[in-house]
Structures are given as C-alpha cells and as structure tokens.
KOLDRENTI-516235 format. One record per residue (C-alpha): chain; x, y, z; residue number from 1; residue in three letters. Coordinates in nm, 2 decimals. Layout:
KOLDRENTI-516235
 mol     xx     yy     zz seq type
   A      X      Y      Z NUM  ALA
...
END
This chain:
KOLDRENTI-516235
 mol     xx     yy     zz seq type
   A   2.12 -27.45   4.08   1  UNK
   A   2.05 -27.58   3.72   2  UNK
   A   1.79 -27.85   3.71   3  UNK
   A   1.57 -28.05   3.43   4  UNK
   A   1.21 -28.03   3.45   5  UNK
   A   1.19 -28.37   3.53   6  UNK
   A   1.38 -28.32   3.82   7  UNK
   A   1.19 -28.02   3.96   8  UNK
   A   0.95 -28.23   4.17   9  UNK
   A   1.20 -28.37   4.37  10  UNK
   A   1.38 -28.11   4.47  11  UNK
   A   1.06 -27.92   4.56  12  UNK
   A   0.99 -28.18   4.80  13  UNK
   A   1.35 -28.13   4.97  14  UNK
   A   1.35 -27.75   5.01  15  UNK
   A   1.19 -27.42   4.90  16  UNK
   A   1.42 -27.23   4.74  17  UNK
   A   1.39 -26.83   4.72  18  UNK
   A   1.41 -26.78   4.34  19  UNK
   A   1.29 -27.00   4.06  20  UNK
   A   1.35 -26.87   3.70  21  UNK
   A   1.19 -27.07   3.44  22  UNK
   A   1.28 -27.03   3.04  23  UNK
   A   1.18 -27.17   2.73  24  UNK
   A   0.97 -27.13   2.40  25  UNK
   A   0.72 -27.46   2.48  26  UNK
   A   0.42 -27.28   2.66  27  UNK
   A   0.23 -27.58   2.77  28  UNK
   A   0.57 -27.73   2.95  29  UNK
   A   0.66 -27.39   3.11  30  UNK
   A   0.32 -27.36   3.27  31  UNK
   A   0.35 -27.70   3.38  32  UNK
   A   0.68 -27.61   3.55  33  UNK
   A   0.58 -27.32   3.72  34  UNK
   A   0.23 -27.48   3.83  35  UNK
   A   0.46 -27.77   4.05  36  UNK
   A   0.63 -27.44   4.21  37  UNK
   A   0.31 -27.29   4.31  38  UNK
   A   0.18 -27.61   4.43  39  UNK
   A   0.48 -27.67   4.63  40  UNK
   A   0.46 -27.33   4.79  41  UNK
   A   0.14 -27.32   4.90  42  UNK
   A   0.21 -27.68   5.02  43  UNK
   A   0.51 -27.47   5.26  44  UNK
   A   0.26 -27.21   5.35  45  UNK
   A   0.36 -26.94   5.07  46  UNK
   A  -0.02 -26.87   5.05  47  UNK
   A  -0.05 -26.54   4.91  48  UNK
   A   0.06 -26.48   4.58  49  UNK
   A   0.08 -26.17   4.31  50  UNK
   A   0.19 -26.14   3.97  51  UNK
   A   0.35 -25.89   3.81  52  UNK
   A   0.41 -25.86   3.41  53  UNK
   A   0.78 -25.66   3.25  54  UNK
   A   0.61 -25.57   2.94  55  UNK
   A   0.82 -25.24   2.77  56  UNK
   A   0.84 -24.96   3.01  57  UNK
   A   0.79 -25.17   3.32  58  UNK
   A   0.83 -24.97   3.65  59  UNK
   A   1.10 -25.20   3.87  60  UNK
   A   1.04 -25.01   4.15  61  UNK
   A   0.70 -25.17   4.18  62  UNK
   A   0.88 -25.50   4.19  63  UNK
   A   1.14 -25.39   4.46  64  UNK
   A   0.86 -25.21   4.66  65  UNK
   A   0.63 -25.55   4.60  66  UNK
   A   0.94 -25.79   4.73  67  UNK
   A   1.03 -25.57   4.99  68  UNK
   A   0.71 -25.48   5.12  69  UNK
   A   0.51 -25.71   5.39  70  UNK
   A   0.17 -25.90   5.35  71  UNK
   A  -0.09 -25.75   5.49  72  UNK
   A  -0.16 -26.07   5.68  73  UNK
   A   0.15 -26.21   5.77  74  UNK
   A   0.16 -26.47   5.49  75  UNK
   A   0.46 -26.60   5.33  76  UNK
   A   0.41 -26.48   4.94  77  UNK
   A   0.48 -26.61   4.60  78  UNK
   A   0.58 -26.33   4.37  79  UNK
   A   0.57 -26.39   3.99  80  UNK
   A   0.71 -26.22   3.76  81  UNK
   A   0.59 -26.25   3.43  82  UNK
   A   0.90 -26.12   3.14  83  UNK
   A   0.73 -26.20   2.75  84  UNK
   A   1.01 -26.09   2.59  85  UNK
   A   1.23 -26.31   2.76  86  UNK
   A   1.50 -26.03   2.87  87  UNK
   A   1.48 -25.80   3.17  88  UNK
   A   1.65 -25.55   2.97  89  UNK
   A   1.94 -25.32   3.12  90  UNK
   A   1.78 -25.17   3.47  91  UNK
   A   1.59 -25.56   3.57  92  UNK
   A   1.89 -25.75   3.45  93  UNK
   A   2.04 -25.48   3.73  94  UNK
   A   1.83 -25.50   3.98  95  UNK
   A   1.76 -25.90   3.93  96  UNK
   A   2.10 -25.94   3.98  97  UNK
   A   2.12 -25.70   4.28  98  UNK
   A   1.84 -25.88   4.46  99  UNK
   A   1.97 -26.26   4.39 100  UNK
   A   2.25 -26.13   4.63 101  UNK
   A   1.99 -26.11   4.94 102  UNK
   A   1.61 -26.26   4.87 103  UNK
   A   1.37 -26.19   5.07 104  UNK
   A   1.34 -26.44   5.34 105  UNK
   A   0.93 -26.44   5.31 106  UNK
   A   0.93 -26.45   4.94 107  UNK
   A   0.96 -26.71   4.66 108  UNK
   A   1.02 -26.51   4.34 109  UNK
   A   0.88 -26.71   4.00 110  UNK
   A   1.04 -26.57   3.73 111  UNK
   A   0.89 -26.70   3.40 112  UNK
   A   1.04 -26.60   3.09 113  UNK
   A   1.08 -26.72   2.67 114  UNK
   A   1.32 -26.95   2.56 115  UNK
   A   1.67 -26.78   2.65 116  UNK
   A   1.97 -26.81   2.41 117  UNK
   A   2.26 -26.91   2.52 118  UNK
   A   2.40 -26.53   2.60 119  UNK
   A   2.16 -26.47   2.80 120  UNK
   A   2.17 -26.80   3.02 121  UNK
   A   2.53 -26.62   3.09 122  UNK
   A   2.50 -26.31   3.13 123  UNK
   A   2.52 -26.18   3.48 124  UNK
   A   2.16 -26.15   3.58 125  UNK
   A   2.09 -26.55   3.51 126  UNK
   A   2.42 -26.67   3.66 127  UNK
   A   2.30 -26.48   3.97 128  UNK
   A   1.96 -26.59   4.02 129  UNK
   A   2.08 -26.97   3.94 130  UNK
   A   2.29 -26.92   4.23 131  UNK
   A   2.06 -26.82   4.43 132  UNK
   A   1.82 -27.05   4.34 133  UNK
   A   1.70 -27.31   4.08 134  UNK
   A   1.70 -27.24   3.72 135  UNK
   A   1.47 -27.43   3.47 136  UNK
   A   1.52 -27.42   3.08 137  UNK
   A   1.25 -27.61   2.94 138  UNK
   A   1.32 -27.75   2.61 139  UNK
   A   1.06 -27.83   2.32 140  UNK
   A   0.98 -28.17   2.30 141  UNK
   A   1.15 -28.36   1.98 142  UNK
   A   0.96 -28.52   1.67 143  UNK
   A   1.16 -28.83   1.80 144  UNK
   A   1.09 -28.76   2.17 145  UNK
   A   0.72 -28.67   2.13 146  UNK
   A   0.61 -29.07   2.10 147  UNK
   A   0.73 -29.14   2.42 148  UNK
   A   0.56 -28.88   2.56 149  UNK
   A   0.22 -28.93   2.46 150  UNK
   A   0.26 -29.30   2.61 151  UNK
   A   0.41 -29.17   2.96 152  UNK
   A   0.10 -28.91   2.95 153  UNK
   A  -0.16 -29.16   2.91 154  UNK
   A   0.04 -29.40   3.13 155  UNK
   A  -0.05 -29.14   3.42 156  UNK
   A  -0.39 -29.20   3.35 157  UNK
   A  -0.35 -29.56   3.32 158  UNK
   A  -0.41 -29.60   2.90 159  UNK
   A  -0.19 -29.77   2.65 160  UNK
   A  -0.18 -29.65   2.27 161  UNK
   A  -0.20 -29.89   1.99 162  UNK
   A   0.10 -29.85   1.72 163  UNK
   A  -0.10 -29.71   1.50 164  UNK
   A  -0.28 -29.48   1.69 165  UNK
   A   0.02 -29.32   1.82 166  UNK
   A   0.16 -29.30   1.43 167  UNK
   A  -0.19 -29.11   1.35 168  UNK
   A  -0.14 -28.85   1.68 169  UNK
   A   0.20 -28.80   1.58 170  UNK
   A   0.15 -28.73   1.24 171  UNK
   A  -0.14 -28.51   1.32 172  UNK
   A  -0.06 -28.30   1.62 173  UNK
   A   0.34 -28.30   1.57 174  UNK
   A   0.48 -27.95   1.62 175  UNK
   A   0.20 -27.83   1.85 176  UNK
   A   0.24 -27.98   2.16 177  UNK
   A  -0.07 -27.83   2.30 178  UNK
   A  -0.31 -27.94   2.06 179  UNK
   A  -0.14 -28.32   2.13 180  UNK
   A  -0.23 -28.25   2.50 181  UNK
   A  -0.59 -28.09   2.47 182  UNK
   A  -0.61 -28.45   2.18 183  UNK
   A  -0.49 -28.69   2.53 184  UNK
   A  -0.75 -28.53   2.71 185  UNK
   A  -1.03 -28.58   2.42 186  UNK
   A  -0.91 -28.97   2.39 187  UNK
   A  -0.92 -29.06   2.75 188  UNK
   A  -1.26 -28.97   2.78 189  UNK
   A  -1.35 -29.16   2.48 190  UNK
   A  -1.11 -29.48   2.50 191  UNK
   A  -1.29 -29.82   2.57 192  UNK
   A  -1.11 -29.99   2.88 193  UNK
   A  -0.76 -29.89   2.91 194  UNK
   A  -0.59 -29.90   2.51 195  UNK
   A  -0.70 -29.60   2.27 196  UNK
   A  -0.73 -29.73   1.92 197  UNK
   A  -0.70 -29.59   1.58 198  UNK
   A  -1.05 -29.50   1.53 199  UNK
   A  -1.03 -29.33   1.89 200  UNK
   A  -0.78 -29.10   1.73 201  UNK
   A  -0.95 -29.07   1.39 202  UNK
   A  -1.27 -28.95   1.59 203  UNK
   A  -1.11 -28.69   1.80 204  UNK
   A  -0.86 -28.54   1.62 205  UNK
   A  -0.77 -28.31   1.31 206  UNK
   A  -0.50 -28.24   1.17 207  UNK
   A  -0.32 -27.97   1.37 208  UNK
   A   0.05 -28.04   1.32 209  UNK
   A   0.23 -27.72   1.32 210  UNK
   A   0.62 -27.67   1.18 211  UNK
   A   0.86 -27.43   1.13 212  UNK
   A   1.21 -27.38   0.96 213  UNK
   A   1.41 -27.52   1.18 214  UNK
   A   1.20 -27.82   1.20 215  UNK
   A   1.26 -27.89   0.85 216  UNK
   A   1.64 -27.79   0.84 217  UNK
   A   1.67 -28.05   1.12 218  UNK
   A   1.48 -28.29   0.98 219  UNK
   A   1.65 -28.26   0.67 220  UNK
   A   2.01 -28.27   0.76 221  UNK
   A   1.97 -28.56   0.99 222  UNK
   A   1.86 -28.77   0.71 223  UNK
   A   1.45 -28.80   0.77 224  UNK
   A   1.36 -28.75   0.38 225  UNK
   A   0.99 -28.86   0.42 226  UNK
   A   0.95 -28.60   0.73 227  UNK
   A   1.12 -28.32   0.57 228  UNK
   A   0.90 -28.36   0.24 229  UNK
   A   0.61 -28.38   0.49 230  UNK
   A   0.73 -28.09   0.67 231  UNK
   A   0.80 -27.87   0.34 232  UNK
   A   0.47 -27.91   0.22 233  UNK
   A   0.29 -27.84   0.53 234  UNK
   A   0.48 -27.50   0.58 235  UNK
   A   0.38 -27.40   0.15 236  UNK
   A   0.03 -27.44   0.29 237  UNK
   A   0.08 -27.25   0.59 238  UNK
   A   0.20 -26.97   0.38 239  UNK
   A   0.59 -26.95   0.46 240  UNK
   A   0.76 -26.80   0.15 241  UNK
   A   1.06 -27.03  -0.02 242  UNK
   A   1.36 -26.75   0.06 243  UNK
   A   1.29 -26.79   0.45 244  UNK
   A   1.29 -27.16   0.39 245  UNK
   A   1.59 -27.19   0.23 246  UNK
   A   1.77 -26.95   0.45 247  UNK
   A   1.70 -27.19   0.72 248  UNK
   A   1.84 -27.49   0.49 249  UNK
   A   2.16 -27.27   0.39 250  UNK
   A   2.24 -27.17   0.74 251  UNK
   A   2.30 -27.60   0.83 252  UNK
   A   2.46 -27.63   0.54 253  UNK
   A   2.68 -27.36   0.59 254  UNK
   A   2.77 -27.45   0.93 255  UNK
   A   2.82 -27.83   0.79 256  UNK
   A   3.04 -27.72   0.51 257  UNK
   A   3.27 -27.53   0.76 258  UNK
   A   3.32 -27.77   0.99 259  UNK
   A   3.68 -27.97   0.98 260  UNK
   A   3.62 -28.33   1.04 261  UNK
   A   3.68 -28.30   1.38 262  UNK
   A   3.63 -27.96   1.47 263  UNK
   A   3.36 -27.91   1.71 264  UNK
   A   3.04 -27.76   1.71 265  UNK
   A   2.89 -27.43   1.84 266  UNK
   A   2.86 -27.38   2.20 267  UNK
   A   2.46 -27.28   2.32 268  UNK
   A   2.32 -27.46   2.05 269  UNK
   A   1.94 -27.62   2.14 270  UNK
   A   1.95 -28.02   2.17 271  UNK
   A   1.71 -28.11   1.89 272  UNK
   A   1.90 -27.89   1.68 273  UNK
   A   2.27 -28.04   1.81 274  UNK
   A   2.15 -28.35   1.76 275  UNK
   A   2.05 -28.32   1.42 276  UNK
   A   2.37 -28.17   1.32 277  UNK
   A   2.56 -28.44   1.45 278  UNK
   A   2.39 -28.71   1.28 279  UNK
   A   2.44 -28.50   0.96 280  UNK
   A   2.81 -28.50   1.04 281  UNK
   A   2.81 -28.87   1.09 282  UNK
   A   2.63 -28.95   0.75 283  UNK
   A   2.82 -28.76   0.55 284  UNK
   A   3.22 -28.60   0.49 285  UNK
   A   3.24 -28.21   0.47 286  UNK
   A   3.23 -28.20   0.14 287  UNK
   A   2.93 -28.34   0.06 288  UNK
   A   2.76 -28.08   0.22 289  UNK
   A   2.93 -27.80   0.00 290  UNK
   A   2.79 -27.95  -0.27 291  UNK
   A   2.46 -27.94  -0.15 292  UNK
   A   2.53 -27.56  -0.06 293  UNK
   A   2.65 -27.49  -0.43 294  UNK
   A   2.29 -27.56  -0.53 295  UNK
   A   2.14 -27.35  -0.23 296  UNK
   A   2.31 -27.07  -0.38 297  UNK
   A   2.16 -27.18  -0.73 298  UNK
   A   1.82 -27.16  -0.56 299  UNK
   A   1.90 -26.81  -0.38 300  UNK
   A   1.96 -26.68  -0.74 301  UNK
   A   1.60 -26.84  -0.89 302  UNK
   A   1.44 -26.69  -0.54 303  UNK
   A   1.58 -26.35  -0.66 304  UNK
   A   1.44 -26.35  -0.97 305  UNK
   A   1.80 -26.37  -1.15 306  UNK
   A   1.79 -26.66  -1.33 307  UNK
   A   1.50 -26.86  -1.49 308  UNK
   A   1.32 -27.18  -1.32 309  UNK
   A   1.08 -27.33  -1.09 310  UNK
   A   1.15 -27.28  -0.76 311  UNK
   A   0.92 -27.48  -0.55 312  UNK
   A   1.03 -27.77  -0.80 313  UNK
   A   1.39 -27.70  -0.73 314  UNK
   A   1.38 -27.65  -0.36 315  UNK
   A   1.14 -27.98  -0.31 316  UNK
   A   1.40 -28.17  -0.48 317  UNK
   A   1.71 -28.01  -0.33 318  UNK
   A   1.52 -28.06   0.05 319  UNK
   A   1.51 -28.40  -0.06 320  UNK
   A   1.87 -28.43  -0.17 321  UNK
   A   1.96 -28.28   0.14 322  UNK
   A   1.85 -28.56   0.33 323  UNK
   A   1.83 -28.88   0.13 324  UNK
   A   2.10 -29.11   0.23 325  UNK
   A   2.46 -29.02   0.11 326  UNK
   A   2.61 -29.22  -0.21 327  UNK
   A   3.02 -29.11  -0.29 328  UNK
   A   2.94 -29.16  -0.61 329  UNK
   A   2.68 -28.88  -0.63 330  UNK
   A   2.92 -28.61  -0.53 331  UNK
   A   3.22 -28.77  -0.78 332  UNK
   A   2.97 -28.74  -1.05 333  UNK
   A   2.87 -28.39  -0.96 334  UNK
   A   3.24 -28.26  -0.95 335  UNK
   A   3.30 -28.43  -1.29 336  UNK
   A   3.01 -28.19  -1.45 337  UNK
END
C-alpha cells in the first residue's frame, strides 16, 4: 500500500503492517516517519528492536538469519534496515523481493532508504514490498509549501507567527528544513505568550538558508525572478561553479523547448519540480523558451572559454530573463536581430 506521510498515523492506528519502506532525500521528515512506526510498534508490543545498515559489501545473510531467527525472549521485534545509498543492489533487491512474498509473522521490517527515482519505485523489489506492506515516499518540503508549515508546527505547540516573522524565517532558513526546525524549537522557548514576533526571529536565528540547482531552475522557470536572483547569489557564495548552474537551467529549458503545446510531461518527475514546469508552460508558448535556450548555449560557449565575456554578468541576467514575466514582443524583437 502507497501512503502520504500525513496519512501514516492513521493507518498505524488501524493495523500493523509487516513491512514499512520509507524513501526520500528530506532527513528530518524521514526520521519523523519512521519514529511514528516505532512508536506504533512498541504501542502493539514489537518491543525489541535491531538495526541493521546495507552499506557496500553488506552480508544479506545476516539480514535473513536476523528476520528468520527468534528473540531470545519471546518479543515481537522491529527490524530496521538502514540502505544509504538508497538501492539494495542486485542480491537485496533479490532477496527483499523474495521475503515480501512471506514476512515474518513476529517481525515488522523498517526499511529506510534516500529519495528513490522513479525506476526504482518500479522495479520489482519496491512493487513487492508495497504489496506487502506500506510504502512511504517522503517529499521535500516546497519554498511555497514551507510557510504553511512553520505555522502548522507552531500550531502544535499552540503559537501563531506574525507576517513578518514568518517572511524573516523563510528567507533565512529556506532550503534547510532542519535548521527551520531546530529555529521553531529556539522561538518557542523564547516567544512571549502565544505569537513569535520579528524580533523573536531576529534574536534566534542566522542565516542558514541552503539551495541547490534545481531550486533555482524551478524557481526560475516558474516565473519567481526575485527568488531566483536570491537563490543565484546565494549558491556563488556557496561556491557552486557557473557550468553546473547553467546545466541545471539548460536541462528545463530544453525539456520546455521540446515540448508540443500539448504534449505531456515526463512520467516520475518530483512535485516541486512538476509543478514548476507546468507553470512555465502556462506562462509562456514553446518557443519562447528556445529562445531563452539560444542564449544558454551562448553562455555554454563563454563557460568554455571560447568566446570573450563576463559570465557571471551574463548568466545573472539570462536567470533573470528566464523568469521575468513573458512579453511577445521580446521574442519578435529578438528573431528580427
């Protein structure tokens, strides 16, 4: 069974199931997810558990022998397994799918993985263990999304946020959703009655926004100039060389450019990312964005060292042309050079 983490809870309540496989690339939320499981299985008596790590050169057997064996006790166990790179590989995509076919009726098996692409959630051994369980993808939580929740967060422990205070959070912890949690947890203390203020924020938190490419692709083909600027800047000071974040730009624009007007979009793609490419579509005609793309391929040849310019200038201003709103008569005048 597929389920949303918001919906977790309740169907923990119903029934234990044998196998839970949780996926994504948000830390904070997929701990969260797979501390509700443990909670509900020791709540069902699953008081004994073990964890087990499939790190390169894993031993499966030791799993098998683990799931198969009894507790010394008597207890019903919880079993997690613990895979950082996200794929079992050939043998525990094998045996994973082998053992979905007949749990163990003492067990619950947590399996906690990275955020899985779309050929893995269907490849054999997922499909299986969804089957024969509940499967959990955990997504990261949205520039747009992460407003809401900070307030349902400090709604659990009865606060309200000031407008301004949740701009000044945003702004500073966007990108990094565990530095917005540990900056809840600082606040809360500190709030006076129930509303956090601006200077509550101001006091408590640095900056500790944190981005990457595909946060500024997304933010600049959905049309948010100011936060792709913001963004752009932010990753210069982080280091990130301009070729890498171009290639993130091109690879949008490329998939923009290709589209027909009604042709549809890849299949497996993540929602923030779907989303973004949508409104894109609906702000602008095909060939809008293949002019856009004729001066990423300008900017390729300037990041190559073929042709003179300033490149930081250049990609700055194509970022923002990217993303400002969309004016016909821009893309007439540019096929009339």
């Amino acid at each position: 069974m597929k389920l949303s983490p918001e919906k977790l809870s309740a169907a923990l309540e119903q029934a234990m199931a044998p196998i839970y496989l949780v996926g994504g690339d948000e830390p904070l939320l997929v701990e969260e997810a797979a501390d509700t499981v443990r909670a509900a299985a020791r709540q069902a008596g699953f008081n004994e558990r073990r964890v087990m790590f499939a790190e390169p050169g894993f031993d499966w057997s030791a799993l098998a022998s683990e799931l198969a064996s009894g507790s010394l006790f008597g207890d019903r166990r919880l079993v997690e397994l613990r895979v950082p790179g996200g794929k079992p590989g050939e043998i525990g995509a094998r045996y994973l799918q082998t053992y979905a076919t007949d749990p163990a009726p003492d067990v619950v098996l947590l399996v906690l993985c990275g955020m899985l692409d779309a050929s893995a959630r269907g490849s054999k051994w997922y499909q299986a263990l969804e089957r024969a369980g509940v499967a959990v993808q955990v997504w990261p939580v949205s520039a747009t999304e992460l407003p809401t929740w900070i307030r349902s967060r400090l709604g659990r422990l009865r606060l309200r946020i000031e407008p301004e205070a949740l701009d000044l959070l945003v702004d500073r912890t966007e990108g990094n959703l565990l530095a917005t949690h540990q900056a809840l947890a600082q606040v809360a203390l500190l709030a006076g009655g129930d509303q956090v203020d601006e200077a509550t924020v101001l006091a408590t938190v640095g900056h500790q926004a944190r981005f990457d490419v595909q946060t500024l692709a997304e933010a600049a083909v959905a049309g948010n100039a100011l936060r792709a600027r913001r963004i752009l800047f932010g990753l210069r000071e982080e280091g990130l060389e301009a070729p890498l974040l171009l290639w993130a730009l091109m690879r949008e624009l490329r998939l923009l450019a290709g589209l027909s007007k009604d042709g549809a979009l890849p299949g497996g793609l993540p929602p923030q990312r779907r989303r973004a490419l949508e409104q894109a579509r609906r702000r602008a005609p095909r060939d809008h964005w293949r002019q856009l793309l004729v001066g990423g391929v300008r900017l390729d040849l300037l990041a190559k060292g073929l042709i003179p310019g300033a490149l930081w200038t250049e990609l700055v201003d194509w970022t923002h042309s990217i993303a400002r709103p969309y004016r016909p008569e821009r893309l007439e005048a540019a096929a009339g050079q």
